[in-house]
LOLOLO-113366 format. One record per residue (C-alpha): residue number from 1; x, y, z. Coordinates in steps of 0.1 Angstrom, whole numbers, m for minus. Example, Ala and Ser with C-alpha at 12.3 -4.5 7.8 and 13.67 -1.06 7.14 Angstrom:
BEGIN
<atom seq="1" xx="123" yy="m45" zz="78"/>
<atom seq="2" xx="137" yy="m11" zz="71"/>
END
This chain:
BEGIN
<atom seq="1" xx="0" yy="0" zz="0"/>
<atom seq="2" xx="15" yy="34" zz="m7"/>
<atom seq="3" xx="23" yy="57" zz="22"/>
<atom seq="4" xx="21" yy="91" zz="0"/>
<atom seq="5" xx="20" yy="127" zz="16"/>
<atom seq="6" xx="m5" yy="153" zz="m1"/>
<atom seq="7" xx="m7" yy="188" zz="2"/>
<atom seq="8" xx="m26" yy="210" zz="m19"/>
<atom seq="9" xx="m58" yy="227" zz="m35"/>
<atom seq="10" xx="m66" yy="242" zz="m69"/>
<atom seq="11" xx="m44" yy="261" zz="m97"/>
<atom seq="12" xx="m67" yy="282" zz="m119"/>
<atom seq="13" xx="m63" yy="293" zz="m160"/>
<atom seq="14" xx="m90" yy="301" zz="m185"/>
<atom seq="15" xx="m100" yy="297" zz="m216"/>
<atom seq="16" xx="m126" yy="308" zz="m248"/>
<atom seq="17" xx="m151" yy="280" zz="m258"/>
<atom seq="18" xx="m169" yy="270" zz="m289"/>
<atom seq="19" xx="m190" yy="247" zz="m308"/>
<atom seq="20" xx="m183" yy="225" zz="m277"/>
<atom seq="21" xx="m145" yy="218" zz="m284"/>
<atom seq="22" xx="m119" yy="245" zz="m270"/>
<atom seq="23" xx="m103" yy="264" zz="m294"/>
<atom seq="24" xx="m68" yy="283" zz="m294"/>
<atom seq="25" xx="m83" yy="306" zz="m266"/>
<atom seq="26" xx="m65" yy="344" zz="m254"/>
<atom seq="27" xx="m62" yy="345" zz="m217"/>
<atom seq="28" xx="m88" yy="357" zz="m200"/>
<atom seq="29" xx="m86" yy="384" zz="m162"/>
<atom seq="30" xx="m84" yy="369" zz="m133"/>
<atom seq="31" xx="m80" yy="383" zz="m96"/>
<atom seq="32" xx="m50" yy="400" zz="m109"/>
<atom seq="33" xx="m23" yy="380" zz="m92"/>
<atom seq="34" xx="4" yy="365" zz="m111"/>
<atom seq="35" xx="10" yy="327" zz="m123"/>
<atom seq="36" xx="38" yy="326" zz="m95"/>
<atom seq="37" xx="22" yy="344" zz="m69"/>
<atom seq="38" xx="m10" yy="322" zz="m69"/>
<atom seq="39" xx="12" yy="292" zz="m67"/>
<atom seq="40" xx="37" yy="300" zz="m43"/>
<atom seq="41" xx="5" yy="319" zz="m22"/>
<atom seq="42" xx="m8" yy="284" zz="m4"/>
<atom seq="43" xx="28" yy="262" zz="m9"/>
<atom seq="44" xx="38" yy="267" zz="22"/>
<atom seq="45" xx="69" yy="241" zz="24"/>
<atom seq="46" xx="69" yy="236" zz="m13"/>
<atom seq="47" xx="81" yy="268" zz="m21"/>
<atom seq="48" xx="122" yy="276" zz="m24"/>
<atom seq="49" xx="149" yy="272" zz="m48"/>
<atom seq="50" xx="139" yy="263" zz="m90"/>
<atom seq="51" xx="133" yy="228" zz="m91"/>
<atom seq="52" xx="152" yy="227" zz="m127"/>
<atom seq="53" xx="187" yy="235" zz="m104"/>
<atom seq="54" xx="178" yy="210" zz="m75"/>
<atom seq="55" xx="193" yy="177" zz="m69"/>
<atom seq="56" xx="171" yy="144" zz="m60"/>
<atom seq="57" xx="174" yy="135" zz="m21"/>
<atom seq="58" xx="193" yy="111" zz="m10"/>
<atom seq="59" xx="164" yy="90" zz="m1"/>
<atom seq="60" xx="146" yy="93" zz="m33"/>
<atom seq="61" xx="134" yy="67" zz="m55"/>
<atom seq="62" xx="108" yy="53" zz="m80"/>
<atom seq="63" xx="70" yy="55" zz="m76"/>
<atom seq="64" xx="39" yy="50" zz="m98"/>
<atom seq="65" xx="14" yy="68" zz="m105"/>
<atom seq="66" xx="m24" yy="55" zz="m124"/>
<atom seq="67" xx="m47" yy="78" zz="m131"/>
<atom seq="68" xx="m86" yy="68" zz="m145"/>
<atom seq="69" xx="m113" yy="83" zz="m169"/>
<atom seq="70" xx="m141" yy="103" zz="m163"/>
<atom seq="71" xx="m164" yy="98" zz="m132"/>
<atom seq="72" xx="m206" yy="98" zz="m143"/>
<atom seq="73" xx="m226" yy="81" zz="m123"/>
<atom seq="74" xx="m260" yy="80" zz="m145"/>
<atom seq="75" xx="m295" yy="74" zz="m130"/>
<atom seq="76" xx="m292" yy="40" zz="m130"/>
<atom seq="77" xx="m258" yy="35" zz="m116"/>
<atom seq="78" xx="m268" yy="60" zz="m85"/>
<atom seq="79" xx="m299" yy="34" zz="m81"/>
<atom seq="80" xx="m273" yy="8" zz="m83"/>
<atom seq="81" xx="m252" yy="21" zz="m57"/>
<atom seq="82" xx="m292" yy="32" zz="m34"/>
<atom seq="83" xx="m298" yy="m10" zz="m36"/>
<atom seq="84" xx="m259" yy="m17" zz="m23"/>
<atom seq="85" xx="m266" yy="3" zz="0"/>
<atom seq="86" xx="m297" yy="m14" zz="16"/>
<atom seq="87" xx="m318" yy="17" zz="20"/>
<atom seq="88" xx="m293" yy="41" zz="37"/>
<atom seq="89" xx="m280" yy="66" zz="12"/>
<atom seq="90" xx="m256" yy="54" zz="m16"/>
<atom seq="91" xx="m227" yy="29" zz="m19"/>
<atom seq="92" xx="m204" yy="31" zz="m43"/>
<atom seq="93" xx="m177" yy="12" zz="m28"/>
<atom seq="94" xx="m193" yy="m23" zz="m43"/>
<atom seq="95" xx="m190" yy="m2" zz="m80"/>
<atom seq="96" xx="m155" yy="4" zz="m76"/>
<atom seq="97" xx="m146" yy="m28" zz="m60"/>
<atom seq="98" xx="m129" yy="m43" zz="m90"/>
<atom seq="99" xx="m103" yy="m18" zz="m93"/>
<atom seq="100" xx="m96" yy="m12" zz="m61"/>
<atom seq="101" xx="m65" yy="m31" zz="m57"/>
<atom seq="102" xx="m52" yy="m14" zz="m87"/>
<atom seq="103" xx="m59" yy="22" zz="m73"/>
<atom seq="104" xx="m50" yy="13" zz="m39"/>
<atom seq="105" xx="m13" yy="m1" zz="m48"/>
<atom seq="106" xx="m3" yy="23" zz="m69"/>
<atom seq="107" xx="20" yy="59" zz="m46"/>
<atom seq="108" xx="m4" yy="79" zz="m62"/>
<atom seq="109" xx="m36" yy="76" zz="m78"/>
<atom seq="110" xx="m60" yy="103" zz="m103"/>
<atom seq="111" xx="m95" yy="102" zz="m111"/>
<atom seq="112" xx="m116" yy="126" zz="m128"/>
<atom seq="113" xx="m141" yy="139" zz="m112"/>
<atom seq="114" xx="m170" yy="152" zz="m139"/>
<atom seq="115" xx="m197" yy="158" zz="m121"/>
<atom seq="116" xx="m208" yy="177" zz="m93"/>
<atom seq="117" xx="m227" yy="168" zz="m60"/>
<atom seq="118" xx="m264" yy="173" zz="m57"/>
<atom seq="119" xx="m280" yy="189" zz="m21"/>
<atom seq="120" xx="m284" yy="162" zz="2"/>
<atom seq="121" xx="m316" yy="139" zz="m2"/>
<atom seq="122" xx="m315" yy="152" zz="m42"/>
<atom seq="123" xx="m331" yy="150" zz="m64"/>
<atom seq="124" xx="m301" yy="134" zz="m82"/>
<atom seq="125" xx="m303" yy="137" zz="m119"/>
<atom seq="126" xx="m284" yy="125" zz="m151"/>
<atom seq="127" xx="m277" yy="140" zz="m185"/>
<atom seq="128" xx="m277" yy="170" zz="m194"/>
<atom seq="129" xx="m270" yy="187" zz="m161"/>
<atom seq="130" xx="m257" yy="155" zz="m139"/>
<atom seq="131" xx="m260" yy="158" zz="m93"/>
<atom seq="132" xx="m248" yy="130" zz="m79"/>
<atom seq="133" xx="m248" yy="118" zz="m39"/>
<atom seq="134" xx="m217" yy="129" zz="m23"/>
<atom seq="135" xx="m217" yy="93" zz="m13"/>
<atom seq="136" xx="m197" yy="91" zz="m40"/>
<atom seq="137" xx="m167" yy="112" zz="m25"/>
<atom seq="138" xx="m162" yy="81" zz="2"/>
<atom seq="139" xx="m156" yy="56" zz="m27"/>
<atom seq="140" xx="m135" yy="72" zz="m39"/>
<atom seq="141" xx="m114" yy="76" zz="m8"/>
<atom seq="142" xx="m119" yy="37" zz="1"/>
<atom seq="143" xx="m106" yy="30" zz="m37"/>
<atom seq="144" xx="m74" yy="43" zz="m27"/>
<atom seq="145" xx="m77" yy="81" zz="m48"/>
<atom seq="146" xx="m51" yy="106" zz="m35"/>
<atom seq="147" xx="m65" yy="134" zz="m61"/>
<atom seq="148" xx="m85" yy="144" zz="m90"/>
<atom seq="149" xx="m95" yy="167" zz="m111"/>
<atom seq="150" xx="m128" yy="184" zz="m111"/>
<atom seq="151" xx="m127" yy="209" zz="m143"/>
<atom seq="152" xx="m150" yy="194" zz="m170"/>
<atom seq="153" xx="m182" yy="206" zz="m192"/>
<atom seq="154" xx="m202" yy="195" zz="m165"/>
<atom seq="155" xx="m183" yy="211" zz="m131"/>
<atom seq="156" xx="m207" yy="239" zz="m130"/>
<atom seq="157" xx="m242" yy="217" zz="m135"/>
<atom seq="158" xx="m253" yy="223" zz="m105"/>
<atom seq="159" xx="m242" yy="257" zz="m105"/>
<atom seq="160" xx="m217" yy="274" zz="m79"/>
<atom seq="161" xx="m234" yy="262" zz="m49"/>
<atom seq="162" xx="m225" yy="222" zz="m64"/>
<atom seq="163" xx="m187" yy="231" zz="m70"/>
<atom seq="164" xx="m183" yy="241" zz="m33"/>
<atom seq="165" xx="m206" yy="207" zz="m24"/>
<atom seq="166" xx="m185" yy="186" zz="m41"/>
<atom seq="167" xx="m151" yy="203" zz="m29"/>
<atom seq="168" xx="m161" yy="201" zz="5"/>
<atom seq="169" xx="m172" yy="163" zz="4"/>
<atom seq="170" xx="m140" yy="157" zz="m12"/>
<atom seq="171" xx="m117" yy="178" zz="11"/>
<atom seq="172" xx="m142" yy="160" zz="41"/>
<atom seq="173" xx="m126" yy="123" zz="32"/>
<atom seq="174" xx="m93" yy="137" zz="28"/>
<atom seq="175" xx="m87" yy="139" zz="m15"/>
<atom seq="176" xx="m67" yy="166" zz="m30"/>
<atom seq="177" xx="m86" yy="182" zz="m62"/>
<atom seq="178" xx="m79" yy="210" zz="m87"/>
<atom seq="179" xx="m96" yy="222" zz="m117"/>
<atom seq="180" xx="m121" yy="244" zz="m98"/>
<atom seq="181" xx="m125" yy="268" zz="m64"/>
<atom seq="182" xx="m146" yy="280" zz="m39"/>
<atom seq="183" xx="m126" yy="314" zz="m38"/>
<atom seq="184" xx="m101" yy="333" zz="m52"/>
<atom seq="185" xx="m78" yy="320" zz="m24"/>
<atom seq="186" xx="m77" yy="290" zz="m29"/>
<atom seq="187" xx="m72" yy="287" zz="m66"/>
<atom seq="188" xx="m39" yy="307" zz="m60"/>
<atom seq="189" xx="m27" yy="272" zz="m43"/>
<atom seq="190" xx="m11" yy="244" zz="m61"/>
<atom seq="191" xx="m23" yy="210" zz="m60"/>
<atom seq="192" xx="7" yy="188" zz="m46"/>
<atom seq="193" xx="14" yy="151" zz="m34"/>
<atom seq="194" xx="41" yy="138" zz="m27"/>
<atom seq="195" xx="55" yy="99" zz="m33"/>
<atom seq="196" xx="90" yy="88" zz="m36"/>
<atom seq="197" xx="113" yy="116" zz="m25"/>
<atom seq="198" xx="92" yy="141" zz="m50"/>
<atom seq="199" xx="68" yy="165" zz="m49"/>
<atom seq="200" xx="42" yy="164" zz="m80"/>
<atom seq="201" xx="22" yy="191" zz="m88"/>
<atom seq="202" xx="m14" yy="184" zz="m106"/>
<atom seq="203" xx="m31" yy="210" zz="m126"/>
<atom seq="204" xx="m66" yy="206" zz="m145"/>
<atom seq="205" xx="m83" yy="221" zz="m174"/>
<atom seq="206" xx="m116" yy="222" zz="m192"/>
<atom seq="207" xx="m125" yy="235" zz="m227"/>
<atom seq="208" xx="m155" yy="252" zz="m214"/>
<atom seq="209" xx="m189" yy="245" zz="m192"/>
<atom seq="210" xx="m215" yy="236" zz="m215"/>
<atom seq="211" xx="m225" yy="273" zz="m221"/>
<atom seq="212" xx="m230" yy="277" zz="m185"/>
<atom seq="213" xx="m210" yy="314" zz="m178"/>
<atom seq="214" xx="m185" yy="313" zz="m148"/>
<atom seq="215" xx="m202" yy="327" zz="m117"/>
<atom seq="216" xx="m204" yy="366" zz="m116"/>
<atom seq="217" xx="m176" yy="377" zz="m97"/>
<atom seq="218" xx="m159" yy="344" zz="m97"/>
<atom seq="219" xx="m135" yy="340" zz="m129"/>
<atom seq="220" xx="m115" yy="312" zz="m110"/>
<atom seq="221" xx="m144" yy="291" zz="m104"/>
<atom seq="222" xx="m137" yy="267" zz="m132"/>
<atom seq="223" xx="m98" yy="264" zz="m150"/>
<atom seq="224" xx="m109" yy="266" zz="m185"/>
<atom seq="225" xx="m81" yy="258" zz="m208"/>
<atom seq="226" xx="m54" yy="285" zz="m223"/>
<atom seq="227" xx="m22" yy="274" zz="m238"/>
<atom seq="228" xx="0" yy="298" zz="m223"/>
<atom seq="229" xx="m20" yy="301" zz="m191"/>
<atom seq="230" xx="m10" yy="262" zz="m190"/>
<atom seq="231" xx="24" yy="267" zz="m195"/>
<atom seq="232" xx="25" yy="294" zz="m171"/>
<atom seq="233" xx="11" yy="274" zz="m144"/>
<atom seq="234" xx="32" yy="248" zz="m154"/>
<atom seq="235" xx="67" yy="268" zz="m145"/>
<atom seq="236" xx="51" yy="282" zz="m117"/>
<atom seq="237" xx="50" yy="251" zz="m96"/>
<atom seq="238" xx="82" yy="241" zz="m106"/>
<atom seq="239" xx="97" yy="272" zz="m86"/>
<atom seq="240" xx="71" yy="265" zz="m60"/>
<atom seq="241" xx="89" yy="232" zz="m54"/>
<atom seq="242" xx="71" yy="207" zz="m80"/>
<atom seq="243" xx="93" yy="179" zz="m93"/>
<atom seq="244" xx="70" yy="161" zz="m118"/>
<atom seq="245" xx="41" yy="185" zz="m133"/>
<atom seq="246" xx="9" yy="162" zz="m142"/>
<atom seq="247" xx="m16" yy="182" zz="m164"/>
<atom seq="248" xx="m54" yy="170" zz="m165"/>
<atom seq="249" xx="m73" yy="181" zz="m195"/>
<atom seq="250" xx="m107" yy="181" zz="m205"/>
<atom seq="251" xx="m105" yy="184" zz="m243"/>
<atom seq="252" xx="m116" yy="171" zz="m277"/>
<atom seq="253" xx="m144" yy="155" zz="m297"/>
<atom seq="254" xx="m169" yy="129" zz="m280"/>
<atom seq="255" xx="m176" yy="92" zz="m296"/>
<atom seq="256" xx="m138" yy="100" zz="m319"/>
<atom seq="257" xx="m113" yy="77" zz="m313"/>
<atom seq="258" xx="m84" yy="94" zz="m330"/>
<atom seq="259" xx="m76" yy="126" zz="m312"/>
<atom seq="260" xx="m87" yy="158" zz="m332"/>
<atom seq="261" xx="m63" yy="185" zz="m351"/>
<atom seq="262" xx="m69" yy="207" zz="m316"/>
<atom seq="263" xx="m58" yy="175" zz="m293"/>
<atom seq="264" xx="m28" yy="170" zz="m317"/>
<atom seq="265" xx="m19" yy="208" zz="m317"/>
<atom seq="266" xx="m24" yy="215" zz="m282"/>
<atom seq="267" xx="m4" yy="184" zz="m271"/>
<atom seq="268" xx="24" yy="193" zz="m296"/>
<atom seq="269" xx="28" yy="229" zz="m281"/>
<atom seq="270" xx="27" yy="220" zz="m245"/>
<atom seq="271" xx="54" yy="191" zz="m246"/>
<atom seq="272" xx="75" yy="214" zz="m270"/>
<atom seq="273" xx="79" yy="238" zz="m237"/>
<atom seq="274" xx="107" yy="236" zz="m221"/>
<atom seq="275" xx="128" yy="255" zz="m194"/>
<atom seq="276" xx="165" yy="254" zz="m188"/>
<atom seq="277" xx="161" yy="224" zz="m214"/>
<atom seq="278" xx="138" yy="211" zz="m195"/>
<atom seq="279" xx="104" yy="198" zz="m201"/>
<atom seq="280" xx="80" yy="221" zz="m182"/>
<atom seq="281" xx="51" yy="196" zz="m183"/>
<atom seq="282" xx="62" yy="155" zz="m174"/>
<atom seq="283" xx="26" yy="139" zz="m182"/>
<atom seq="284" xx="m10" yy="147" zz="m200"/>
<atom seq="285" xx="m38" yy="127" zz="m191"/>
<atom seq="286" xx="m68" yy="135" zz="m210"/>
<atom seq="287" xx="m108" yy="128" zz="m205"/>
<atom seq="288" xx="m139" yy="140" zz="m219"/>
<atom seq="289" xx="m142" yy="118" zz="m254"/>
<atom seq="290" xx="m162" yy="88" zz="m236"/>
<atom seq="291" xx="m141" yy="65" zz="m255"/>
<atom seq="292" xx="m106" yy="52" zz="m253"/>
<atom seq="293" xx="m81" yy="74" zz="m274"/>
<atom seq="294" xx="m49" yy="66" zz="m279"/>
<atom seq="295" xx="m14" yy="65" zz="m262"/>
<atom seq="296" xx="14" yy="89" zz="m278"/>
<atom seq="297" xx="53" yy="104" zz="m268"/>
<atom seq="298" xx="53" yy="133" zz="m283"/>
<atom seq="299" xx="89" yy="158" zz="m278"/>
<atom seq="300" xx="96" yy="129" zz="m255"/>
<atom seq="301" xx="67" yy="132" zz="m231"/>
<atom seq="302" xx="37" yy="106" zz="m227"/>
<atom seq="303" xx="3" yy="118" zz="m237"/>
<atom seq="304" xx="m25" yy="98" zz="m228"/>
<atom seq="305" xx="m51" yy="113" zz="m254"/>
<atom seq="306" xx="m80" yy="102" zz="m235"/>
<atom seq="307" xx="m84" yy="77" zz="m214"/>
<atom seq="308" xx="m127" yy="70" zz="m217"/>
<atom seq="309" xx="m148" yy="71" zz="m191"/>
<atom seq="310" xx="m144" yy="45" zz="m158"/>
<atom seq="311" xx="m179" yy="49" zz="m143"/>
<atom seq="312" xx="m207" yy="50" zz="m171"/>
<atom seq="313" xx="m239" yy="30" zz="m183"/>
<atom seq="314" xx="m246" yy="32" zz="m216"/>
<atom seq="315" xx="m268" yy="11" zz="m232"/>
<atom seq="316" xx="m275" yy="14" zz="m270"/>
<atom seq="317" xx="m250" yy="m8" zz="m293"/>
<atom seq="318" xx="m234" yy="23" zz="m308"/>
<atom seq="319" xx="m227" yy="36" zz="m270"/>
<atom seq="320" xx="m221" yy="3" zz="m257"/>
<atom seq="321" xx="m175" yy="18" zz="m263"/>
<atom seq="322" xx="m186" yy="46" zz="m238"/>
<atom seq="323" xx="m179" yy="17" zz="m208"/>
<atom seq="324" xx="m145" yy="7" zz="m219"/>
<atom seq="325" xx="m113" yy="28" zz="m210"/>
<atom seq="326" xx="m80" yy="26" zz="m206"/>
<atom seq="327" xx="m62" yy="27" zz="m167"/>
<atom seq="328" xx="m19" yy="46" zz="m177"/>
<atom seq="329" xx="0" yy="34" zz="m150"/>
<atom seq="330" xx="35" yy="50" zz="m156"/>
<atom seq="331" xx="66" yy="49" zz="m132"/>
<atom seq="332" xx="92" yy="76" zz="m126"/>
<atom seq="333" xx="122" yy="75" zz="m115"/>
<atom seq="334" xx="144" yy="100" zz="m99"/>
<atom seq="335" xx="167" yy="116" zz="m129"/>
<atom seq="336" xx="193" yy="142" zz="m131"/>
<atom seq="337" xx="185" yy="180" zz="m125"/>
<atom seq="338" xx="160" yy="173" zz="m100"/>
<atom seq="339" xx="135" yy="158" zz="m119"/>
<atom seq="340" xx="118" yy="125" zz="m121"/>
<atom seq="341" xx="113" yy="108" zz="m154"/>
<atom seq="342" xx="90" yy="80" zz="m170"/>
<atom seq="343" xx="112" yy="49" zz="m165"/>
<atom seq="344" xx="84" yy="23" zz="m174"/>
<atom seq="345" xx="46" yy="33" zz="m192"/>
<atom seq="346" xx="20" yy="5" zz="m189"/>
<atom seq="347" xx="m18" yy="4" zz="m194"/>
<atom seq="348" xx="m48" yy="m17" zz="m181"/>
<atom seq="349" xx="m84" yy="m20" zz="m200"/>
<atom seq="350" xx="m115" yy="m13" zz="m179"/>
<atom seq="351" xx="m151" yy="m16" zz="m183"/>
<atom seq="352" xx="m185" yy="m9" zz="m167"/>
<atom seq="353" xx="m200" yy="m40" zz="m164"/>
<atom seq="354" xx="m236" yy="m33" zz="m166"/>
<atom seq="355" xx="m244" yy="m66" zz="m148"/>
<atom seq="356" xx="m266" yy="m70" zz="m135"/>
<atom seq="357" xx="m252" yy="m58" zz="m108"/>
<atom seq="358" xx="m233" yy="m28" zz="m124"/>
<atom seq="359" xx="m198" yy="m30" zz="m115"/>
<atom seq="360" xx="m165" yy="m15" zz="m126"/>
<atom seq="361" xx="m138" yy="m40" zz="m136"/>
<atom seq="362" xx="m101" yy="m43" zz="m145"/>
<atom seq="363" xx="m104" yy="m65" zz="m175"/>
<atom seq="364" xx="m70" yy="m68" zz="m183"/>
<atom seq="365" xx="m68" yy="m79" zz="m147"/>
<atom seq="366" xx="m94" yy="m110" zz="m151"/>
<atom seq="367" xx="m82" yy="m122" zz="m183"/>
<atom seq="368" xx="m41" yy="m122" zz="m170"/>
<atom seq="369" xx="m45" yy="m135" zz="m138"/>
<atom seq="370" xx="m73" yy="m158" zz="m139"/>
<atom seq="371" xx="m93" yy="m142" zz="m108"/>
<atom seq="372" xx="m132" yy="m140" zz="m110"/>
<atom seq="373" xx="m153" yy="m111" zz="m113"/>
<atom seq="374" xx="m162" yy="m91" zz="m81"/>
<atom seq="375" xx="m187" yy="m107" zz="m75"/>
<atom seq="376" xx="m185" yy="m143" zz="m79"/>
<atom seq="377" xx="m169" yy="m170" zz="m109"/>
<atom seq="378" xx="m167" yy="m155" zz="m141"/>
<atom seq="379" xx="m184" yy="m171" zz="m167"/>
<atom seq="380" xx="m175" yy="m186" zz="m200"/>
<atom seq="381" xx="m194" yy="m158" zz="m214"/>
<atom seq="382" xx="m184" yy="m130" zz="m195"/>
<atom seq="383" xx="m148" yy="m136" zz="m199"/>
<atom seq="384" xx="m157" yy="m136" zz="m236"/>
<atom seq="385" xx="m173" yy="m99" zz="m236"/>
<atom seq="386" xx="m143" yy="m88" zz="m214"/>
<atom seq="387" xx="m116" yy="m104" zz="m234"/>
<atom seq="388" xx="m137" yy="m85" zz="m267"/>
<atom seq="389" xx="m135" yy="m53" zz="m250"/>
<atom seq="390" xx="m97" yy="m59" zz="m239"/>
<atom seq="391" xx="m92" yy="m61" zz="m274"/>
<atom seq="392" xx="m112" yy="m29" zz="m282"/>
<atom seq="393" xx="m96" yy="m9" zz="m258"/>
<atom seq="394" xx="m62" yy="m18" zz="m269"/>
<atom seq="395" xx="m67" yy="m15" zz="m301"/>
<atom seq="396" xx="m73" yy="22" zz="m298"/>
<atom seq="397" xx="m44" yy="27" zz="m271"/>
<atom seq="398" xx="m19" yy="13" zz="m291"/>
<atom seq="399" xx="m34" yy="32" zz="m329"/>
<atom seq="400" xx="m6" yy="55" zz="m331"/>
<atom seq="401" xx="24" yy="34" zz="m323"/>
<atom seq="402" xx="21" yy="41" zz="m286"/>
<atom seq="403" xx="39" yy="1" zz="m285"/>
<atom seq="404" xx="67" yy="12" zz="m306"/>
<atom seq="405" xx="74" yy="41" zz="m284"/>
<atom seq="406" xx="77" yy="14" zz="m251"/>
<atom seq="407" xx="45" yy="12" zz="m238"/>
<atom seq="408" xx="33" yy="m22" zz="m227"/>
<atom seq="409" xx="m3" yy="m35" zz="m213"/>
<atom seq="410" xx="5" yy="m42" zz="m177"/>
<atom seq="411" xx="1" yy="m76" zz="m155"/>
<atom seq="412" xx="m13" yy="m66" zz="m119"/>
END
């Protein structure tokens, strides 16, 4: 089980929207204070020297790091998780139960969180403006999450009064997020945990809120996503102390596999930055398309174009891709110039079982090692569908050479 440290809150940056996809945005006002200042404002022992001129410590040393795909718990999975609970609120914990043991064993674990918590009691609703229990937020903790990312289309559903919900449920079971912010305060602070000897700095971005403006008075409600503003944020916490920098991003076209000409460009610009000849940005994790995307190094940096959702329920046969996604588990390592670096990139396939009961499983995990479902033997049948979607899902990891480039499907 990994022991990590976290530390941390929100890192803001905005964005222009349109035709739901961002676009090559200008940056937008904020509260005034610079890229640096908002950083370094809640670091408090992260700050000091630039990272780019420190050394490793002496007692540094590898960790791994998994991160999983958007987080949208429809009306019938909430129902699902009323019935495991027996009447008294909402479990979740029997949804995620599959791929707990790969969250929980890895030094530091991601999710994306795309929706936003509805008032207690609800009502709780699904597409298009999604409020969930904030049951949910004690899953997540019990699955082993040290942080995720909460800027999406959807973080603003339930309007301001849901973003501050769902960041105090989350703050309540003890999970770092960033992506969005209850006050201008707070979105000056970086998002920080810490594994191996390093400190690693996770900032999230969203191509807009489906239309829905920021809050009056509130422009750091919701990071929307602006290249520079990225970049900027980026080199800010690695002078605020940030050894790896891990950027979340909410981007491209739903139901498309390949990742669009703004994914590619976008992707292209931000692993081109460097500082000191360094890279200023060590990982992109992306989510929003529903489906798997594929795995790409691109200026020597892994970009995981999207990953597909981990908690969904789609039912027609042309939707029926929207349960399958990919789980990146990549290791660094300490390197030279006080940086950590990818030493070993793996993936797993996952899938929402709809059942019944709905449950989230590691597929890769079943077929490799032989282990039953979560909830009892796994029949000839089922380990057909998941050995089909084990197929799917790596077919579209590996469709631009991510195998060529070293990147392997991992065994537990």
């Amino acid at each position: 089980m990994r022991k990590s440290a976290r530390i941390g809150a929100a890192v803001a940056g905005l964005a222009v929207v349109a035709g739901g996809v961002y676009v090559a945005p200008k940056l937008l006002g904020t509260d005034g204070a610079s890229t640096e200042q908002r950083l370094q404002g809640g670091a408090g022992t992260a700050g000091g020297g630039t990272a780019g001129k420190a050394k490793p410590a002496a007692d540094a040393k590898p960790f791994t790091l998994v991160a999983t795909g958007d987080i949208i718990p429809y009306p019938s999975i909430i129902q699902r998780a009323a019935d495991d609970a027996g009447g008294k609120g909402h479990d979740f914990r029997k949804i995620l139960a599959g791929v707990k043991p790969l969250v929980s064993a890895a030094d530091v674990a991601m999710c994306h969180h795309e929706i936003p918590y509805g008032a207690p009691g609800g009502p709780y609703t699904g597409y298009p403006t999604f409020k969930a229990p904030h049951d949910l937020a004690d899953a997540l903790k019990d699955a082993g999450y040290e942080s995720c990312s909460t800027a999406s289309n959807h973080t603003l559903d339930a309007g301001y009064d849901g973003l501050t919900r769902t960041l105090d449920h989350l703050d309540r079971v003890g999970i770092k997020h960033v992506g969005s912010a209850r006050n201008a305060e707070e979105a000056k602070a970086p998002a920080l945990v810490t594994a191996g000897g390093a400190k690693i700095a996770q900032l999230s971005y969203t191509y807009g809120t489906n239309g829905i403006p920021l809050p009056q008075g509130k422009p750091w409600a919701v990071n929307l996503i602006d290249k520079d503003r990225i970049i900027a944020d980026a080199r800010a916490a690695r002078k605020a102390g940030a050894n790896v920098v891990v950027l979340s991003v909410h981007w491209g076209t739903e139901w498309q596999t390949a990742p669009d000409q703004q994914q590619r460009d976008l992707a292209q610009a931000l692993t081109a930055s460097k500082t000191d000849g360094l890279p200023d940005i060590d990982l992109i994790i992306g989510t929003h398309n529903h489906v798997p995307q594929p795995y790409e190094k691109i200026n020597g940096t892994w970009v995981v174009f999207g990953m597909g959702d981990q908690v969904a329920s789609f039912v027609p046969a042309d939707k029926k891709r929207g349960n399958m996604s990919s789980v990146p588990r990549f290791t660094f390592a300490p390197a030279a110039a006080g940086r950590w670096e990818v030493v070993k990139a793996e993936y797993f396939t996952q899938y929402s079982d709809m059942g019944p009961p709905f449950r989230v499983v590691c597929a890769s995990c079943v077929l490799a090692d032989g282990q039953p479902g979560s909830d009892g033997a796994l029949s000839t049948a089922k380990r057909t569908e998941y050995a089909a979607v084990d197929k799917q899902v790596t077919e579209a990891v590996l469709s631009r050479k991510a195998a060529e480039q070293g990147l392997v499907k991992a065994s537990r």
